[in-house]
C-alpha positions as CSV (number, residue, x, y, z in Angstrom):
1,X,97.6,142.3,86.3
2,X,99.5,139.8,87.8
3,X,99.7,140.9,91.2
4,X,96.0,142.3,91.1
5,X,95.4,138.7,90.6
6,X,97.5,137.5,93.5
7,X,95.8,140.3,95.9
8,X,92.5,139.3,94.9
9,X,93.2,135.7,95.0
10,X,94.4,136.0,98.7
11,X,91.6,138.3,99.7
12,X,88.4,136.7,98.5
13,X,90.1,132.9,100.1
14,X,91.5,134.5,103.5
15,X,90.1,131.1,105.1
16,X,92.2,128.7,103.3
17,X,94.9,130.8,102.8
18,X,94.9,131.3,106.8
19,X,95.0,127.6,107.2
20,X,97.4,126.9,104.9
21,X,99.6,129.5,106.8
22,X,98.8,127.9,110.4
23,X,99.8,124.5,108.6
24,X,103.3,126.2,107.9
25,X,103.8,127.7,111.5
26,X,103.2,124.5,112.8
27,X,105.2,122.9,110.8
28,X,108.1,125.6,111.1
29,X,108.1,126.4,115.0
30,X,109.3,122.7,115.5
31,X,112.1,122.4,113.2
32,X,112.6,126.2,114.7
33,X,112.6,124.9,117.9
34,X,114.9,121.7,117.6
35,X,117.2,123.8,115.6
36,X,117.5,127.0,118.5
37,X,117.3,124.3,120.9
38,X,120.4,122.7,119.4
39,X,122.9,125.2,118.3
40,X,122.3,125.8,122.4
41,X,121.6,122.5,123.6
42,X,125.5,121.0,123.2
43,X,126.9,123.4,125.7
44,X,124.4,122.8,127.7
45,X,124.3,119.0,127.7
46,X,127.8,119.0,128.4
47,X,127.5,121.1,131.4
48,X,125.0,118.9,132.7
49,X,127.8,115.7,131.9
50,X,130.4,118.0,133.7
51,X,128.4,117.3,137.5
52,X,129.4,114.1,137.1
53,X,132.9,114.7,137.6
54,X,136.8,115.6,135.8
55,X,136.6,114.1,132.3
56,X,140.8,115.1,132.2
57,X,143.9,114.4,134.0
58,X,146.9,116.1,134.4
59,X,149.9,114.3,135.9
60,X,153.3,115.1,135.5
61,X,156.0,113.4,133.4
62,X,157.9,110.7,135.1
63,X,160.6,108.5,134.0
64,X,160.6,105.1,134.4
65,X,163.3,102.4,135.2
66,X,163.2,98.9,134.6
67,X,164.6,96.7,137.0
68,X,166.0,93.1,136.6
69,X,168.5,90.2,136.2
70,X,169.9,90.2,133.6
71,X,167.5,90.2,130.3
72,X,164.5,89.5,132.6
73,X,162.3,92.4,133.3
74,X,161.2,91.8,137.3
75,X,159.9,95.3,138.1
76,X,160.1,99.2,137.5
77,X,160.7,101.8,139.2
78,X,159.3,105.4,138.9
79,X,160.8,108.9,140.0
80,X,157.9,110.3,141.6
81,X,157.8,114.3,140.2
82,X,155.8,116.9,140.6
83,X,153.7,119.7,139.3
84,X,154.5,123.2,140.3
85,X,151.0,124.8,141.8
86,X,151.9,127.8,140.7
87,X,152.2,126.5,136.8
88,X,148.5,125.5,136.9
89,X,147.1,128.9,136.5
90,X,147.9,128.1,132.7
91,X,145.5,125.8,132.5
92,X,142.7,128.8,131.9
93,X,145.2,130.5,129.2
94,X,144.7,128.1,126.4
95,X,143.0,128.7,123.1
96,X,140.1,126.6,124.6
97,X,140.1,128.0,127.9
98,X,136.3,128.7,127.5
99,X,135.6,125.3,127.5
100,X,137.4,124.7,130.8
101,X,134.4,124.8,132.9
102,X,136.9,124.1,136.3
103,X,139.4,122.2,137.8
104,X,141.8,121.5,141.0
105,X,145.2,120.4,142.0
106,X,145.6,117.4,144.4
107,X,148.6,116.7,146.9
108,X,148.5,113.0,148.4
109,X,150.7,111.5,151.5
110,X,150.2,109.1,153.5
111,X,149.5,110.2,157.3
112,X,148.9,108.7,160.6
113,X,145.4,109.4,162.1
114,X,144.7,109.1,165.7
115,X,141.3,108.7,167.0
116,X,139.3,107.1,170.3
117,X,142.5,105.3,171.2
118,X,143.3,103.8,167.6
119,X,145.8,104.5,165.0
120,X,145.2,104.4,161.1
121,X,147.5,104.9,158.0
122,X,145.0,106.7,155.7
123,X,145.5,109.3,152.9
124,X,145.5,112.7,153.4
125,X,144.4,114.4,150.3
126,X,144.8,118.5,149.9
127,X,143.0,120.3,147.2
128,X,141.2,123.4,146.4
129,X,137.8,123.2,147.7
130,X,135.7,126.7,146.5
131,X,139.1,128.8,145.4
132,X,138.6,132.1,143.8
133,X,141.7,132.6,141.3
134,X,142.6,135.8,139.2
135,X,143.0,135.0,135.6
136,X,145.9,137.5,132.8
137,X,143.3,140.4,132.6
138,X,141.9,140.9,136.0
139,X,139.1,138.1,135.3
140,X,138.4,135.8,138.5
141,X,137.3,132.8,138.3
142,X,135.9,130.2,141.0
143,X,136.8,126.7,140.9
144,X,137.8,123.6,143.1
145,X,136.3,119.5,143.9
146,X,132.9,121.7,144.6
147,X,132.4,123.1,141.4
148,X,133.7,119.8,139.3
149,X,132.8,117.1,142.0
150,X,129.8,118.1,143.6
151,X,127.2,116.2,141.9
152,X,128.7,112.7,142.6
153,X,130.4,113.9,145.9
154,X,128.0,112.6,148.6
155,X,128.5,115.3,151.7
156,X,126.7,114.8,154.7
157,X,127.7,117.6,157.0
158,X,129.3,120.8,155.4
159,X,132.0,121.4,152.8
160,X,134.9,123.7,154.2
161,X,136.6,126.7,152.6
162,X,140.0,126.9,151.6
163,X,141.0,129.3,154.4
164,X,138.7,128.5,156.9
165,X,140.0,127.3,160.3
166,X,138.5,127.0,163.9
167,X,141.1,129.9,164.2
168,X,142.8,128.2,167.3
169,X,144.3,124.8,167.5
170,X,141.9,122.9,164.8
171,X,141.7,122.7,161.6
172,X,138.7,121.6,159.5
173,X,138.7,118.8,157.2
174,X,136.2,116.5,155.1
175,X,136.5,112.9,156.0
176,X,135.8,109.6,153.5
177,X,132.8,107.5,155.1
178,X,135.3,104.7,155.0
179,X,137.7,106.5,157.2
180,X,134.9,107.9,159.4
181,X,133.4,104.1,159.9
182,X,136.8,102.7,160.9
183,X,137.7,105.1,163.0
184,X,134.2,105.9,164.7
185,X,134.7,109.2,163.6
186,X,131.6,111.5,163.6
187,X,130.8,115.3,162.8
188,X,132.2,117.9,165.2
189,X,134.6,115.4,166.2
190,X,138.5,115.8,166.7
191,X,141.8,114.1,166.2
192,X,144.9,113.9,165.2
193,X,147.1,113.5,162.6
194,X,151.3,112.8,162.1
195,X,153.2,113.3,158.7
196,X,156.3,111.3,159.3
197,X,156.2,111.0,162.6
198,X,157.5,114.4,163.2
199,X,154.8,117.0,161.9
200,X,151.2,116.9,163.8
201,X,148.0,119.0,163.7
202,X,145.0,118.4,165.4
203,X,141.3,118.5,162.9
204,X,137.7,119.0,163.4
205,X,135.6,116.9,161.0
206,X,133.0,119.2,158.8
207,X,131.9,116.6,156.5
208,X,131.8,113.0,155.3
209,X,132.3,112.1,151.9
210,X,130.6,109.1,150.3
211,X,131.5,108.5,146.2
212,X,131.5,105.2,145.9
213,X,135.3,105.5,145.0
214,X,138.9,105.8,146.4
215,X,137.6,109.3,147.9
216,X,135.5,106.9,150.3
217,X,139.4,106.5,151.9
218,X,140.9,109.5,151.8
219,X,141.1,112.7,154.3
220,X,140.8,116.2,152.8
221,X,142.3,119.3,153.9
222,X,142.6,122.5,152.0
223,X,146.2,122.3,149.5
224,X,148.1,124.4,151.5
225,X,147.6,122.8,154.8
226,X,149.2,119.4,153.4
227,X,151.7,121.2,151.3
228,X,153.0,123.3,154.7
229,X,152.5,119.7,156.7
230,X,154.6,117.6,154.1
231,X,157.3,120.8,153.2
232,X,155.6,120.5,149.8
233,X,155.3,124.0,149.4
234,X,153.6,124.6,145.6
235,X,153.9,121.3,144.9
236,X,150.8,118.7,144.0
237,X,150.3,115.7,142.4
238,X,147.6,116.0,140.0
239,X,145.1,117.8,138.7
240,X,141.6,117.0,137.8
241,X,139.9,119.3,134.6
242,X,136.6,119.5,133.9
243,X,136.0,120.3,130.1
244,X,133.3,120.4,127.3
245,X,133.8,118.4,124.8
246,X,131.6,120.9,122.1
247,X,133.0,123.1,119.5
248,X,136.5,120.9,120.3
249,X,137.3,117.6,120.4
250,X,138.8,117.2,124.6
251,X,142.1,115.7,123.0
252,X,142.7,119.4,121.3
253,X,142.1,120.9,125.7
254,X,144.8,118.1,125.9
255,X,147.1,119.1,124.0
256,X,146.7,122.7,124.4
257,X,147.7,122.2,128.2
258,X,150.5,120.6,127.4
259,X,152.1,123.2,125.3
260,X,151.5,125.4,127.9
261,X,152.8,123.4,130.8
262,X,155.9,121.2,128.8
263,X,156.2,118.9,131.6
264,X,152.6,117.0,132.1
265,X,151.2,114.9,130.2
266,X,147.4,115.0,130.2
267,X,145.3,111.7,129.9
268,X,141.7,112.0,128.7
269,X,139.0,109.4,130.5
270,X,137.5,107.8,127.6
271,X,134.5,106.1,129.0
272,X,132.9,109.7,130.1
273,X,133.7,111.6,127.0
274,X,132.7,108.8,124.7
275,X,129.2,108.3,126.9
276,X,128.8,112.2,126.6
277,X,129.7,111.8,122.9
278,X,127.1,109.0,122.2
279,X,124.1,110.8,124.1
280,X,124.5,114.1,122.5
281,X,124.6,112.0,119.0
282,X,121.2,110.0,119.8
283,X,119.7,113.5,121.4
284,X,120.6,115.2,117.9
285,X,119.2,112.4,116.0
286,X,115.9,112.3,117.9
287,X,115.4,116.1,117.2
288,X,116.3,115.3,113.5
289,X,113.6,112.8,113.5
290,X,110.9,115.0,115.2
291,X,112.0,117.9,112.4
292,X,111.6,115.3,109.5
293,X,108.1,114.0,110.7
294,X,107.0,117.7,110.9
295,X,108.1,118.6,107.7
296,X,106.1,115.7,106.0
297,X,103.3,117.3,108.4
298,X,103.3,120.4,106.7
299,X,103.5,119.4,103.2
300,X,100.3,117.1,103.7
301,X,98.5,120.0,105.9
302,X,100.0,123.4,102.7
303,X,98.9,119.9,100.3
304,X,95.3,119.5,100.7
305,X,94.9,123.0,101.0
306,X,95.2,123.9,97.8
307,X,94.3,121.1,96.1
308,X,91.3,122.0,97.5
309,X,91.8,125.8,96.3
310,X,92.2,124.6,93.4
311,X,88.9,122.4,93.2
312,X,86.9,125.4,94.0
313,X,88.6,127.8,91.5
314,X,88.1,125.3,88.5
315,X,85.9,128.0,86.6
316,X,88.5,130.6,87.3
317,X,91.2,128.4,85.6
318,X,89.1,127.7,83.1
319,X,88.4,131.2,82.3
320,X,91.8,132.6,82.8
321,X,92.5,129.9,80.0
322,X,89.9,130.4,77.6
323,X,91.2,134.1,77.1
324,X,94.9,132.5,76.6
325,X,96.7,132.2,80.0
326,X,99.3,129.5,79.2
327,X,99.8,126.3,81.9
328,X,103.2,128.3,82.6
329,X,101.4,131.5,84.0
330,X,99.0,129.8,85.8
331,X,101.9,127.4,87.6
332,X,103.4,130.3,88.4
333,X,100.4,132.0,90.1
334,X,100.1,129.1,92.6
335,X,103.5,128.6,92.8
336,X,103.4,132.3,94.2
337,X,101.1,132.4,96.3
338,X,102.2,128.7,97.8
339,X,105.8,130.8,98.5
340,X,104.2,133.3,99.9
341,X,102.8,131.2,102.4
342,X,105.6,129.9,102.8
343,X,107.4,132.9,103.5
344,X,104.6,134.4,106.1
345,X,104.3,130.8,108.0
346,X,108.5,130.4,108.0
347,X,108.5,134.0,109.6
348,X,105.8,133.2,112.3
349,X,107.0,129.3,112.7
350,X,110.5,131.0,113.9
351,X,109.1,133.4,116.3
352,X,107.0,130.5,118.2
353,X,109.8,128.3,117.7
354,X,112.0,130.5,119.9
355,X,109.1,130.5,122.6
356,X,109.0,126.5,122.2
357,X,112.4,127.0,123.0
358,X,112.4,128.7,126.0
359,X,109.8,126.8,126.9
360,X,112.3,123.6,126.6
361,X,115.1,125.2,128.2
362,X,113.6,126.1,131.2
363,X,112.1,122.7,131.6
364,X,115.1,120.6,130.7
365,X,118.4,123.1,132.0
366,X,116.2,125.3,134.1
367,X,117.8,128.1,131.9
368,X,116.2,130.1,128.7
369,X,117.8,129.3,125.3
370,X,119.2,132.1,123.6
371,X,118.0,133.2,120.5
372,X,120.1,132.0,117.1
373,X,119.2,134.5,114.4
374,X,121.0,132.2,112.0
375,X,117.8,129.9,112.1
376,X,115.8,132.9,110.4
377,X,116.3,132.4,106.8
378,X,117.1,128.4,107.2
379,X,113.6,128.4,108.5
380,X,112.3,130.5,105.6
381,X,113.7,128.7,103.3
382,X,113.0,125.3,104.5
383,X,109.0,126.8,105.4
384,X,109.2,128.2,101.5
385,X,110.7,124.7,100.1
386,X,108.1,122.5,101.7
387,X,105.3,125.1,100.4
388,X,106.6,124.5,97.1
389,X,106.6,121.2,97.2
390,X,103.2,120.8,98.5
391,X,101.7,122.9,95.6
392,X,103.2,120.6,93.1
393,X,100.4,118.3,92.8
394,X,97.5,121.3,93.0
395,X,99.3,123.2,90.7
396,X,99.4,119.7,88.6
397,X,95.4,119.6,88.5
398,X,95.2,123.1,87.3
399,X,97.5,122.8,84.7
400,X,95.0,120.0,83.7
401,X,91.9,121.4,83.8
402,X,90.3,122.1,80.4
403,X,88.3,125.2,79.6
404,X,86.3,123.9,77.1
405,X,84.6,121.6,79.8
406,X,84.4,124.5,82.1
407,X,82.5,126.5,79.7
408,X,80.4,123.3,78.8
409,X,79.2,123.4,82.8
410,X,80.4,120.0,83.3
């Protein structure tokens, strides 16, 4: 009887009952949205944050000596080390090596340039540029300054490979516009450069660099080339990592490199990571926001629904309690039929909440969000919970209607 009820109760009000459930969706596909949106939306954020540059540093250990006369400190002095090239590979073997979207090894000296009759001490930088490296397991992986640097890496002219040459007496570099303006160095033009005084090659300049930053001063050349020019054969400086900072906190990267390479220390850059940090904290709160005020949406919307159901069904109630339906049954048949509305709008909400979705993803990260069928039954149940709540105050006014005035016709 029950049920027969429900059916018929559906049937005979497919109108409200249709707008109650359109209430729901729309109410649903946003906190759907926001929610699919956001279990995605923290890689994605970060990868966007990762253009701007290497958010970690790895240098190697060094000791330090203080220098003086007797109990006053004048200076320090610091044994320059190393890190061994071929140690670096590590870096993509930790726990978090997922999160290690790139990085690349630096090797600095200080060279003489000759150029249009002048001389310059500048700093000759070698790196990987575009580097394709074989991880344990036969995975490659590309990496380099184009891949973490790119974004905020100014290049006017070409980058280079890290084996390309002129395949005779050149070789081709990158240039900072610093350099390039106090040298009147242009592209396509040659010079010179001496390592010691000993050790000279002759380069082509490909491209010209303007950061903003010490790169402004610097000459690049593939690692090798400066390692073989300096007889610093697998041996670099630094290395700059770019890492997300979701699902881990970047001090955990940290100290996962370091276990695996015991003789670098690696030094986080606060300022980025805490600016990344902050917007993906306000971004989340905004969505939260959105989902709240849609939510108080749907209750209103699912609300005056059936309190208007309710108005037009007075005679039923009335009826159904003249013949000795207790205020319990008749709670629970619009209790029911509110979860049911609940149910069917939760269901539908999701499915347009993952094209909302999409539909976010490709404007935002020109990329599709994937689909998180964990949402599912948070959505139901959140779609099923506001329904419930919204019938409280209809279901209120039926329990309050009296038959005897029904029957009376007033």
């Amino acid at each position: 009887m029950f049920f027969r009820i429900l059916r018929k109760s559906f049937l005979k009000r497919k109108g409200k009952v249709i707008i109650a459930i359109i209430a729901v969706i729309m109410g649903a596909s946003i906190p759907s949205a926001m929610s699919t949106v956001s279990l995605d939306i923290n890689e994605k954020i970060g990868a966007e944050f990762r253009k701007f540059g290497a958010n970690l540093l790895i240098v190697p250990k060094s000791d330090t000596i203080d220098v003086g006369i007797g109990d006053i400190s004048l200076s320090s002095i610091t044994n320059q080390r190393y890190i061994n090239e071929s140690d670096i590979y590590k870096i993509k073997e930790i726990n978090w090596s997922r999160n290690v979207l790139g990085y690349s090894p630096f090797l600095y000296q200080v060279i003489t340039a000759s150029a249009n009759g002048q001389e310059q001490q500048v700093v000759l930088t070698g790196t990987w540029f575009d580097k394709n490296i074989t991880l344990k397991g036969g995975e490659t992986f590309t990496t380099g300054v184009k891949r973490i640097n790119s974004w905020w890496w100014n290049i006017k002219g070409d980058w280079i490979n890290d084996l390309d040459s002129l395949g005779s007496e050149y070789f081709e570099c990158m240039i900072g516009r610093t350099v390039a303006e106090k040298m009147n160095l242009k592209l396509e033009d040659t010079f010179t450069i001496t390592y010691n005084q000993e050790n000279t090659i002759m380069l082509e300049v490909k491209g010209i660099i303007t950061t903003g930053g010490t790169e402004d001063n610097h000459i690049f050349l593939p690692l090798f080339i400066v390692q073989n020019l300096s007889l610093h054969q697998n041996k670099i400086h630094t290395v700059q990592v770019s890492a997300l900072c979701t699902g881990c906190p970047i001090e955990t990267i940290a100290s996962e490199i370091e276990a695996e390479i015991s003789y670098i220390e690696a030094k986080t850059i606060l300022q980025m990571i805490n600016t990344e940090m902050n917007m993906l904290s306000k971004i989340e709160m905004m969505m939260g926001i959105v989902t709240i005020i849609a939510l108080l949406a749907t209750i209103l919307g699912v609300s005056t629904t059936l309190t208007t159901s309710v108005l037009e069904r007075r005679t039923e109630i009335g009826l159904m309690k003249s013949i000795g339906a207790e205020n319990r049954k008749i709670a629970i048949l619009f209790f029911s039929e509110s979860l049911i509305i609940g149910i069917l709008g939760g269901f539908l909400g999701f499915i347009f909440g993952i094209i909302g979705a999409q539909f976010v993803g490709m404007i935002v990260f020109q990329s599709l969000v994937s689909p998180q069928l964990i949402v599912l039954p948070i959505i139901v149940g959140i779609s099923s919970s506001v329904s419930l709540i919204a019938s409280l105050l209809p279901v209120r006014r039926a329990m309050q209607i009296e038959p005897v005035t029904i029957l009376r016709g007033d």
